[in-house]
BAKE-331666 format. One record per residue: x, z, y of N, C-alpha, C in turn; residue number from 1. Coordinates in pm, 1 decimal, padded with zeros to 6 digits. Example, Ala and Ser with C-alpha at 12.3 -4.5 7.8 and 13.67 -1.06 7.14 Angstrom:
REM residues 2
<lokol><n_east>01319.0</n_east><n_up>00780.0</n_up><n_north>-00569.0</n_north><ca_east>01230.0</ca_east><ca_up>00780.0</ca_up><ca_north>-00450.0</ca_north><c_east>01320.0</c_east><c_up>00780.0</c_up><c_north>-00330.0</c_north><seq>1</seq></lokol>
<lokol><n_east>01285.0</n_east><n_up>00708.0</n_up><n_north>-00225.0</n_north><ca_east>01367.0</ca_east><ca_up>00714.0</ca_up><ca_north>-00106.0</ca_north><c_east>01290.0</c_east><c_up>00787.0</c_up><c_north>00003.0</c_north><seq>2</seq></lokol>
This chain:
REM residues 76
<lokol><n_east>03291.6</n_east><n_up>12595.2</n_up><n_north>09786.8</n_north><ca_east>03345.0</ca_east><ca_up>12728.4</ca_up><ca_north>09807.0</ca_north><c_east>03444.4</c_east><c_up>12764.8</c_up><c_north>09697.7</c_north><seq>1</seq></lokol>
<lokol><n_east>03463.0</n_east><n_up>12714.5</n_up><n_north>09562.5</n_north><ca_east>03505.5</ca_east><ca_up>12782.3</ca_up><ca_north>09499.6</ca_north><c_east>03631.5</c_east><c_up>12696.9</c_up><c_north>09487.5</c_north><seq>2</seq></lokol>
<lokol><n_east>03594.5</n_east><n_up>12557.5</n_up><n_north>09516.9</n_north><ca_east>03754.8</ca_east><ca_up>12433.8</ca_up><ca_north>09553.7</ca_north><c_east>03869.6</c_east><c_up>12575.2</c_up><c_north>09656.9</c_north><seq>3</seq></lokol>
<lokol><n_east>03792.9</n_east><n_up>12573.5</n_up><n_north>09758.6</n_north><ca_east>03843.1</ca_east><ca_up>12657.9</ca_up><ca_north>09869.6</ca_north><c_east>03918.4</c_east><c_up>12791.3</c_up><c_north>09789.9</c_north><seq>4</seq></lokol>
<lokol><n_east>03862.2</n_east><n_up>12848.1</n_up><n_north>09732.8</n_north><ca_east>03887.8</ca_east><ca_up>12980.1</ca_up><ca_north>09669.2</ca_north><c_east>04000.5</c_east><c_up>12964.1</c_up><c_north>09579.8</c_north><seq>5</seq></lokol>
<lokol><n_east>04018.9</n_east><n_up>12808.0</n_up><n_north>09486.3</n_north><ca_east>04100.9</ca_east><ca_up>12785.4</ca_up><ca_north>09428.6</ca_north><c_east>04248.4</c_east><c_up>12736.4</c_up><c_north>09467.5</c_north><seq>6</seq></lokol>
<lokol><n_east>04189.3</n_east><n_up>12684.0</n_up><n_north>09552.9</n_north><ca_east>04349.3</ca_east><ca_up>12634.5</ca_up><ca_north>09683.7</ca_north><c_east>04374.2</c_east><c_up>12743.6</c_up><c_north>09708.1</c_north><seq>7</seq></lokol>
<lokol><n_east>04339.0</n_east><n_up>12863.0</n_up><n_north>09784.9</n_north><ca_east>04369.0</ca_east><ca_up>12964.0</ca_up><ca_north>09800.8</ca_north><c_east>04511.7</c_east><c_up>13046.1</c_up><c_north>09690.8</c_north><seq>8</seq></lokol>
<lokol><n_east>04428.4</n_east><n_up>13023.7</n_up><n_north>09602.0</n_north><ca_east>04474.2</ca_east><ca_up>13095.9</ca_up><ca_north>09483.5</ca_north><c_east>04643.5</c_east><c_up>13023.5</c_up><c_north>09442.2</c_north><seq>9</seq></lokol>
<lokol><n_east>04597.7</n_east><n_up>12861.1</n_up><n_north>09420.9</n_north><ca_east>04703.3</ca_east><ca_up>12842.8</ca_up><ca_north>09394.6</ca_north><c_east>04835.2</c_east><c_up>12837.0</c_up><c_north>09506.3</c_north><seq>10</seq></lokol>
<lokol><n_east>04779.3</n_east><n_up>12800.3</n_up><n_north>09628.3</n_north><ca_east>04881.4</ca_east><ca_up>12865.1</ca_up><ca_north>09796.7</ca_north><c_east>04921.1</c_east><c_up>12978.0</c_up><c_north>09733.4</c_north><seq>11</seq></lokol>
<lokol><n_east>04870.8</n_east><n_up>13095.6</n_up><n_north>09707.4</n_north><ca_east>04945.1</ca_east><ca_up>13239.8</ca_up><ca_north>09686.4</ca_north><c_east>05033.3</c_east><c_up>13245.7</c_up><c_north>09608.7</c_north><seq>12</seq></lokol>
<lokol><n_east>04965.0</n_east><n_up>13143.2</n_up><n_north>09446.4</n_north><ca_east>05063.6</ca_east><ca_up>13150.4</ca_up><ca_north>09316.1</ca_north><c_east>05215.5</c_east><c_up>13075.8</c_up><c_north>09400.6</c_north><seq>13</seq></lokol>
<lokol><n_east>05213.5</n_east><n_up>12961.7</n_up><n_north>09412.8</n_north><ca_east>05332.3</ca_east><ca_up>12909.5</ca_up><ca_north>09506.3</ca_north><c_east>05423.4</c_east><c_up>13040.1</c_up><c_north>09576.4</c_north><seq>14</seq></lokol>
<lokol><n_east>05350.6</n_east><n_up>13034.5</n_up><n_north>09661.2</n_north><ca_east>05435.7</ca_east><ca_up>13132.1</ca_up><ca_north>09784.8</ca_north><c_east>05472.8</c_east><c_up>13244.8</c_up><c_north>09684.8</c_north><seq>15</seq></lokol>
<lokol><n_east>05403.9</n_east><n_up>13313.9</n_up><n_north>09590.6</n_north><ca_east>05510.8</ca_east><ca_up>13402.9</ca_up><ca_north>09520.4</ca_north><c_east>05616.6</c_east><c_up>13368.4</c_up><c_north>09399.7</c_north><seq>16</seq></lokol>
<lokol><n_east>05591.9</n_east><n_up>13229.6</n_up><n_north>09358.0</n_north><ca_east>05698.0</ca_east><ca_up>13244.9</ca_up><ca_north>09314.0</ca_north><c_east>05818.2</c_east><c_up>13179.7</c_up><c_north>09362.1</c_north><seq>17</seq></lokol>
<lokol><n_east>05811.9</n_east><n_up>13101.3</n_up><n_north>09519.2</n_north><ca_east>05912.2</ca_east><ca_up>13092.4</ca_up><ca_north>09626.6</ca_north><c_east>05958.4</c_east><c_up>13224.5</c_up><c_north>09628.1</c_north><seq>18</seq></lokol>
<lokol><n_east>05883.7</n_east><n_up>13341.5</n_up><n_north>09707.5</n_north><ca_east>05941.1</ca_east><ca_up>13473.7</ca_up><ca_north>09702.8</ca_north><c_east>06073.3</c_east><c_up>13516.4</c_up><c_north>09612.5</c_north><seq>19</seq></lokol>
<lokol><n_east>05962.7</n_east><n_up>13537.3</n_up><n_north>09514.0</n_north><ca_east>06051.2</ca_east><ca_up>13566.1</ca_up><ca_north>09354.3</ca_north><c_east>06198.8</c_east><c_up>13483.8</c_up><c_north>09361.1</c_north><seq>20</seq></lokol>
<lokol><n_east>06200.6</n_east><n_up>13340.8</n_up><n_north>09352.5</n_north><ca_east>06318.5</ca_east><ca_up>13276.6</ca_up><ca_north>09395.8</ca_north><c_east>06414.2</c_east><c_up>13313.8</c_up><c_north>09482.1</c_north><seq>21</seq></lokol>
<lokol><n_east>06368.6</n_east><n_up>13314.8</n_up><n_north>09557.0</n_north><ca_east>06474.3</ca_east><ca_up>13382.6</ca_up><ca_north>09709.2</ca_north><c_east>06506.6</c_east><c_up>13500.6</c_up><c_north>09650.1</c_north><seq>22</seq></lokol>
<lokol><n_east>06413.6</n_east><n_up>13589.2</n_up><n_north>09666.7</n_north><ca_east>06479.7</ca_east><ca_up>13718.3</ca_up><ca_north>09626.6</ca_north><c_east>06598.7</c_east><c_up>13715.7</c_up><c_north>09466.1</c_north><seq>23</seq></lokol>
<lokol><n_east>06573.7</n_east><n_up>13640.5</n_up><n_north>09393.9</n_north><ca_east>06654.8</ca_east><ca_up>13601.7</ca_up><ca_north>09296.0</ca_north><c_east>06783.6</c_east><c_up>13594.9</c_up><c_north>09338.1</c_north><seq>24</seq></lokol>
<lokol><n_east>06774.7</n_east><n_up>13477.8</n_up><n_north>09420.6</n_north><ca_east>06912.6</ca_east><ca_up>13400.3</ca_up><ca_north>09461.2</ca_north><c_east>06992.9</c_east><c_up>13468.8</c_up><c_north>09530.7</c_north><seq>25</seq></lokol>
<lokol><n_east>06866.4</n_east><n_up>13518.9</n_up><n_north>09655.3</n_north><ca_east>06957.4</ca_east><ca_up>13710.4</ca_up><ca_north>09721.3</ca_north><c_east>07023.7</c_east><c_up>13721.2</c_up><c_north>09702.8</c_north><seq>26</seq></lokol>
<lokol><n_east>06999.2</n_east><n_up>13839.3</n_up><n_north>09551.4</n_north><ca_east>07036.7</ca_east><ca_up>13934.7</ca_up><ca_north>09474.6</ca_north><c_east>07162.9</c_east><c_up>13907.4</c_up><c_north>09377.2</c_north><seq>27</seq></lokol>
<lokol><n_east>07139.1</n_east><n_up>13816.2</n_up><n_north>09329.3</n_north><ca_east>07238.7</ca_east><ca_up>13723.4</ca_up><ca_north>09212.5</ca_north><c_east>07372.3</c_east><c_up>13643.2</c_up><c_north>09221.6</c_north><seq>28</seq></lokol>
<lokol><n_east>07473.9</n_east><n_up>13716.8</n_up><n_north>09220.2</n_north><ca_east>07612.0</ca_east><ca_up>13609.1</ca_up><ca_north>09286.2</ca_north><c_east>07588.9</c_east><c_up>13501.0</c_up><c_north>09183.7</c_north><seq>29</seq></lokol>
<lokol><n_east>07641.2</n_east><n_up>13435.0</n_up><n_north>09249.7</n_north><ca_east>07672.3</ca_east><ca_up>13257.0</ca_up><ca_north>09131.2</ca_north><c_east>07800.2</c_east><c_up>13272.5</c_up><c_north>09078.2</c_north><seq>30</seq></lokol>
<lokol><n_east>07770.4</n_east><n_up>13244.2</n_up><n_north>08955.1</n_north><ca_east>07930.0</ca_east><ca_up>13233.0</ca_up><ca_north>08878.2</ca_north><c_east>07951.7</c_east><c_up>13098.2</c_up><c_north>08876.4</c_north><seq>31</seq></lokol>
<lokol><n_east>08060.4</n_east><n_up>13092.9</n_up><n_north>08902.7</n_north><ca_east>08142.1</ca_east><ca_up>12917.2</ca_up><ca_north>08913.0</ca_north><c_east>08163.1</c_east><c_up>12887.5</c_up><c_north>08795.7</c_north><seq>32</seq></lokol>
<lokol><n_east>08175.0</n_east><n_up>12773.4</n_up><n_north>08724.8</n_north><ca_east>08187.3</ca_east><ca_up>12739.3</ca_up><ca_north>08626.2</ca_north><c_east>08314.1</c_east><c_up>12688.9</c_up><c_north>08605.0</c_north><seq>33</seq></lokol>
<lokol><n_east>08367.2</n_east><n_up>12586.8</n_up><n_north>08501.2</n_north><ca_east>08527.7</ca_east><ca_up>12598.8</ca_up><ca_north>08535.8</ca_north><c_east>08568.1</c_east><c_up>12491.7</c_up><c_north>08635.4</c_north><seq>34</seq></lokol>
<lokol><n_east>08481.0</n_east><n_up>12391.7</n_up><n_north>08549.7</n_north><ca_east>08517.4</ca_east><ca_up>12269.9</ca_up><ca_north>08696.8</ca_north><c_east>08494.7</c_east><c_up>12351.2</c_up><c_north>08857.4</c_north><seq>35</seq></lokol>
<lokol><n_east>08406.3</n_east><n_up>12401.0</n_up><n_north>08859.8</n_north><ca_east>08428.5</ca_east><ca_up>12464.1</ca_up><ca_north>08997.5</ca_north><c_east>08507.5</c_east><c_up>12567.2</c_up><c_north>09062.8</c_north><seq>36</seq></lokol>
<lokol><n_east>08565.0</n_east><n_up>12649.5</n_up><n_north>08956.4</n_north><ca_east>08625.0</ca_east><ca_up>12788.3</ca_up><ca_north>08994.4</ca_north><c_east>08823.4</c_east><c_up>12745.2</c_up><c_north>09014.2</c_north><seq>37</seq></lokol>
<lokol><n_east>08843.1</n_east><n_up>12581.5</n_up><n_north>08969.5</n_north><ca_east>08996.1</ca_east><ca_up>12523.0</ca_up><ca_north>08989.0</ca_north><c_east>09011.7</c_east><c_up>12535.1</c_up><c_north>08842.5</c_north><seq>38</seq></lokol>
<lokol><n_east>08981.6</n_east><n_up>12570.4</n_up><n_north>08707.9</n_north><ca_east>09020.7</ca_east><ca_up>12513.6</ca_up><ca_north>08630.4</ca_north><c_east>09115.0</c_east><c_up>12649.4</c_up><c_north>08556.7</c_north><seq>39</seq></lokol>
<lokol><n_east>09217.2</n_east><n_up>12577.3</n_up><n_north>08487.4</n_north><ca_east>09305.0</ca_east><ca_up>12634.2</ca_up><ca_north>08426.0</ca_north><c_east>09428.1</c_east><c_up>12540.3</c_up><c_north>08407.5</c_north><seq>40</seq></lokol>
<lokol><n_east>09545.4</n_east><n_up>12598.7</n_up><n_north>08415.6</n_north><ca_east>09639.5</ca_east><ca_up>12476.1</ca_up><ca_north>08458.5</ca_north><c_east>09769.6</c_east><c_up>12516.2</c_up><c_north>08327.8</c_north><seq>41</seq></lokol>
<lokol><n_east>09770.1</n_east><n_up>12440.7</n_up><n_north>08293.2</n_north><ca_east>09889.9</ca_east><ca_up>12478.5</ca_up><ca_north>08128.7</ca_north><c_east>10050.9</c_east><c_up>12362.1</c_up><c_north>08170.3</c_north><seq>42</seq></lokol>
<lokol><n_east>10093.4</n_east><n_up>12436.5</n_up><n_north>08153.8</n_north><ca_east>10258.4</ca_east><ca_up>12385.7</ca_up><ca_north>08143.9</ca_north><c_east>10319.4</c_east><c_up>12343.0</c_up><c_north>08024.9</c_north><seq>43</seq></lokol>
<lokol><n_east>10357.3</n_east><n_up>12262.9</n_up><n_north>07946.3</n_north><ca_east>10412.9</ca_east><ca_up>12225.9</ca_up><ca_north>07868.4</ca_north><c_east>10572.5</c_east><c_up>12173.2</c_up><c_north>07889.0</c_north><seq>44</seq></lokol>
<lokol><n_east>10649.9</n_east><n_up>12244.7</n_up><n_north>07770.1</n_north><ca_east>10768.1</ca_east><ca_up>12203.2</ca_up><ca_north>07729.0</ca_north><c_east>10821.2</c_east><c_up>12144.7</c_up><c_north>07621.2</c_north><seq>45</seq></lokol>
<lokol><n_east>10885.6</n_east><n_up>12005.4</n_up><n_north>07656.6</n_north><ca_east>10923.3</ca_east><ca_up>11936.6</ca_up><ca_north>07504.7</ca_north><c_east>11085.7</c_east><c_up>12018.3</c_up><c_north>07468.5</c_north><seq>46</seq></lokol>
<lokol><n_east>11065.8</n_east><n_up>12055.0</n_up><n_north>07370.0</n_north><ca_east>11192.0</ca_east><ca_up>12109.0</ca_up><ca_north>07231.3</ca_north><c_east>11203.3</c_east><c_up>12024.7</c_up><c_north>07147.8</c_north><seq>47</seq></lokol>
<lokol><n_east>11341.2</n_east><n_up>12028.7</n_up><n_north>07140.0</n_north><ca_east>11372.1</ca_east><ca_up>11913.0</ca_up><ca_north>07027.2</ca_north><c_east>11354.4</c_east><c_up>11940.9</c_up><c_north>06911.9</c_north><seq>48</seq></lokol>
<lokol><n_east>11354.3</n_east><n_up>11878.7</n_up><n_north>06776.3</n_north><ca_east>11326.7</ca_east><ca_up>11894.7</ca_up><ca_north>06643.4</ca_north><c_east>11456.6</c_east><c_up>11861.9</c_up><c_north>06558.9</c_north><seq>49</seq></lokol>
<lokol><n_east>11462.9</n_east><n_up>11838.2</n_up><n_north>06465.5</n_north><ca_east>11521.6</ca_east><ca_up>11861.4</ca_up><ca_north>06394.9</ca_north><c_east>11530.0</c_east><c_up>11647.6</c_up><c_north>06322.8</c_north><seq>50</seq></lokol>
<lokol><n_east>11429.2</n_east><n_up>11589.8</n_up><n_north>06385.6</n_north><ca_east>11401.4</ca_east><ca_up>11473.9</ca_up><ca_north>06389.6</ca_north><c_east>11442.5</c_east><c_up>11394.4</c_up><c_north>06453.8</c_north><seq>51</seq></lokol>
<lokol><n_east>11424.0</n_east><n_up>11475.1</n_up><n_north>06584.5</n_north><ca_east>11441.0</ca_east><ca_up>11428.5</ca_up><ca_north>06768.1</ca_north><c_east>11546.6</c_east><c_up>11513.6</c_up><c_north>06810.6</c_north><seq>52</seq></lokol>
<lokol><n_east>11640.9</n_east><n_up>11510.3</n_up><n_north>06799.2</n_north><ca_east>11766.0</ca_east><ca_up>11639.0</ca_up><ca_north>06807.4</ca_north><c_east>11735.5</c_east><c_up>11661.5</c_up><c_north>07018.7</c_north><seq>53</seq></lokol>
<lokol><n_east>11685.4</n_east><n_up>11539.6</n_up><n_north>07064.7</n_north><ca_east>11706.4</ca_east><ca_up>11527.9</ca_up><ca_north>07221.5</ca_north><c_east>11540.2</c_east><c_up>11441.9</c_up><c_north>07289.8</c_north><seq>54</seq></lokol>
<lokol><n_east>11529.8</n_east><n_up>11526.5</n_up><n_north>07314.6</n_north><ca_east>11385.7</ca_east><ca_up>11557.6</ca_up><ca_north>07447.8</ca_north><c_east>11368.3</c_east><c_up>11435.6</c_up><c_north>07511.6</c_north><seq>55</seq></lokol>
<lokol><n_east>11376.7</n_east><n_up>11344.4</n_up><n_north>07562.9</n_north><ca_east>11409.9</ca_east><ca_up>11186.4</ca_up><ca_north>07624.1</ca_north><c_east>11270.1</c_east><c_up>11180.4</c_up><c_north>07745.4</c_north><seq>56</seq></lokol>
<lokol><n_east>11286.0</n_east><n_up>11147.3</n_up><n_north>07858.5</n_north><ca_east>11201.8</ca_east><ca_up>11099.5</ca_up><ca_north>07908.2</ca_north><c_east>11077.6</c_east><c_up>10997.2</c_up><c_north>07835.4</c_north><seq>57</seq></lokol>
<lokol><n_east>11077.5</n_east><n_up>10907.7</n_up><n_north>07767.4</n_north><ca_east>10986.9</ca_east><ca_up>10870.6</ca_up><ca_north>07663.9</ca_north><c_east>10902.8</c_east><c_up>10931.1</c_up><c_north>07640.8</c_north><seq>58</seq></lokol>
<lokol><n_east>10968.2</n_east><n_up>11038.6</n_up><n_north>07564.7</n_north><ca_east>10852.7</ca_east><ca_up>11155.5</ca_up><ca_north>07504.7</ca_north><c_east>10810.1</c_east><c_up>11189.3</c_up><c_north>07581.2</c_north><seq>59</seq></lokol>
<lokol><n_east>10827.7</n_east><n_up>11232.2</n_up><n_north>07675.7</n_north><ca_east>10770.6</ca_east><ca_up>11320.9</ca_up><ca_north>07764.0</ca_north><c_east>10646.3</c_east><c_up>11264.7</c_up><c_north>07796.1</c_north><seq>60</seq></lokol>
<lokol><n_east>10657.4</n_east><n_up>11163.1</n_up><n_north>07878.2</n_north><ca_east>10552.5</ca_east><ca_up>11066.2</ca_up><ca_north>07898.8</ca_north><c_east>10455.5</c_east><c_up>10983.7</c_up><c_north>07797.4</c_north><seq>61</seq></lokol>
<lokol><n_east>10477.1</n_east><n_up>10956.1</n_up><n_north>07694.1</n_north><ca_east>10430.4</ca_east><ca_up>10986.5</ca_up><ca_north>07584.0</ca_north><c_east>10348.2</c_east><c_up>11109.1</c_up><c_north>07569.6</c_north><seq>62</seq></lokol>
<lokol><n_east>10373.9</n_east><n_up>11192.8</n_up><n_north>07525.3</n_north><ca_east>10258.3</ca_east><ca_up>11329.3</ca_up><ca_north>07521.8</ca_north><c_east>10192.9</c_east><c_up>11317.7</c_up><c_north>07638.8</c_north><seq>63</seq></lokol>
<lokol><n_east>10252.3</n_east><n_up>11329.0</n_up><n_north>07743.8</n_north><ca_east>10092.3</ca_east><ca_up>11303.5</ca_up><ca_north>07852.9</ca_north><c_east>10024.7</c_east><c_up>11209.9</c_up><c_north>07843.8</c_north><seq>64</seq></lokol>
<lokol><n_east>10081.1</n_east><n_up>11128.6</n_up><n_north>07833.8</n_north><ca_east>09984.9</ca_east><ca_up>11012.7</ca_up><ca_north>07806.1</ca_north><c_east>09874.3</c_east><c_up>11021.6</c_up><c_north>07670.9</c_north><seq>65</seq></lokol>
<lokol><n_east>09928.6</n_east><n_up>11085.0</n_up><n_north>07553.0</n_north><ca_east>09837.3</ca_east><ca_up>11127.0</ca_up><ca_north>07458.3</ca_north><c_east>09720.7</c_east><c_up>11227.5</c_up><c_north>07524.9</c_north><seq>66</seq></lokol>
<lokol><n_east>09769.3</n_east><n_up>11342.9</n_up><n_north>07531.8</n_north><ca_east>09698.4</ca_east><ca_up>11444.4</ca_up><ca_north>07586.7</ca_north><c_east>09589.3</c_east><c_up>11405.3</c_up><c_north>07723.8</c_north><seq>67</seq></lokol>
<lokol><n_east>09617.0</n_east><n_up>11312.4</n_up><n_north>07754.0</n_north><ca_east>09558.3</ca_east><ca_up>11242.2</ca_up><ca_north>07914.1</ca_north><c_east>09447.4</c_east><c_up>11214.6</c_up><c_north>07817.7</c_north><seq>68</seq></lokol>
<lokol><n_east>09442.2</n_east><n_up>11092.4</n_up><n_north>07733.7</n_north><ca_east>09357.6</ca_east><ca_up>11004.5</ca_up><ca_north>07674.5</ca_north><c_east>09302.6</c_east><c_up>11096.4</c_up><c_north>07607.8</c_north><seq>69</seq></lokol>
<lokol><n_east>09299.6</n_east><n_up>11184.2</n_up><n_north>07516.7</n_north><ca_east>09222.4</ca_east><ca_up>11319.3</ca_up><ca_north>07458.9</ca_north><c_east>09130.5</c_east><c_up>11411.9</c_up><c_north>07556.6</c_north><seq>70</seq></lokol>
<lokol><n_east>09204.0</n_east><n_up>11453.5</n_up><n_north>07707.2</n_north><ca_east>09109.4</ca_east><ca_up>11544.0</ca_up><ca_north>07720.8</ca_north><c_east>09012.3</c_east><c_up>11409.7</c_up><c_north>07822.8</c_north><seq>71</seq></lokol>
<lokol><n_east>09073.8</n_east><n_up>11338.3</n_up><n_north>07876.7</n_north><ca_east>08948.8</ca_east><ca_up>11251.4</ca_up><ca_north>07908.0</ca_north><c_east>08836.5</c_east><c_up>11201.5</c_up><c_north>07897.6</c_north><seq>72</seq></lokol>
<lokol><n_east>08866.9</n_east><n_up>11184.4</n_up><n_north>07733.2</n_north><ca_east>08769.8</ca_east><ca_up>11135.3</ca_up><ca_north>07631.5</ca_north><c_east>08666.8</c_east><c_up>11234.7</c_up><c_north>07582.8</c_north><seq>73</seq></lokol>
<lokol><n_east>08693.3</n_east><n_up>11337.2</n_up><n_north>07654.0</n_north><ca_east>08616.3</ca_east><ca_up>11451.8</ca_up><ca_north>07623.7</ca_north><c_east>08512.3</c_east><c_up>11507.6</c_up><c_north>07785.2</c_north><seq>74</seq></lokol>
<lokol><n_east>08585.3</n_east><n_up>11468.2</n_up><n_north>07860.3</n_north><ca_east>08530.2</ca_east><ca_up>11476.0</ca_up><ca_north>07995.7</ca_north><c_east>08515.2</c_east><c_up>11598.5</c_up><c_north>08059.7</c_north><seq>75</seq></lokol>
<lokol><n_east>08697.2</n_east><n_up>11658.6</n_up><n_north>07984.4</n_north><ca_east>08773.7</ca_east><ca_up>11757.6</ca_up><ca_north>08043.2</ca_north><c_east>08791.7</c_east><c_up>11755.1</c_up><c_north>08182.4</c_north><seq>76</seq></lokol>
């Protein structure tokens, strides 16, 4: 009788805190995180220096290619 009484008990504990859940999830919008919400998207422009008087395709590709291998490595 008291096995019985205890199944009981723990069936109820369950089912309320399924309840509790649902009603949670209801109630609660989900915030997207960034990977999910698209991110953030940055533009970059090469300026010349005073070193580099002229911008060159090179460079260009170059810095992405740096910046690629950096945020990758990070698991940007």
């Amino acid at each position: 009788m008291a096995s019985r009484r205890r199944n009981l008990f723990v069936l109820g504990f369950v089912a309320g805190l399924v309840a509790a859940s649902l009603f949670v999830i209801s109630n609660k919008d989900t915030k997207l995180g960034l990977d999910l919400s698209g991110g953030t998207e940055l533009i970059y422009q090469g300026q010349p220096t005073p070193q580099n008087p002229e911008v060159q395709s090179d460079d260009i590709e170059r810095s992405i290619e740096i910046i690629r291998d950096r945020t990758d490595s990070l698991g940007v």
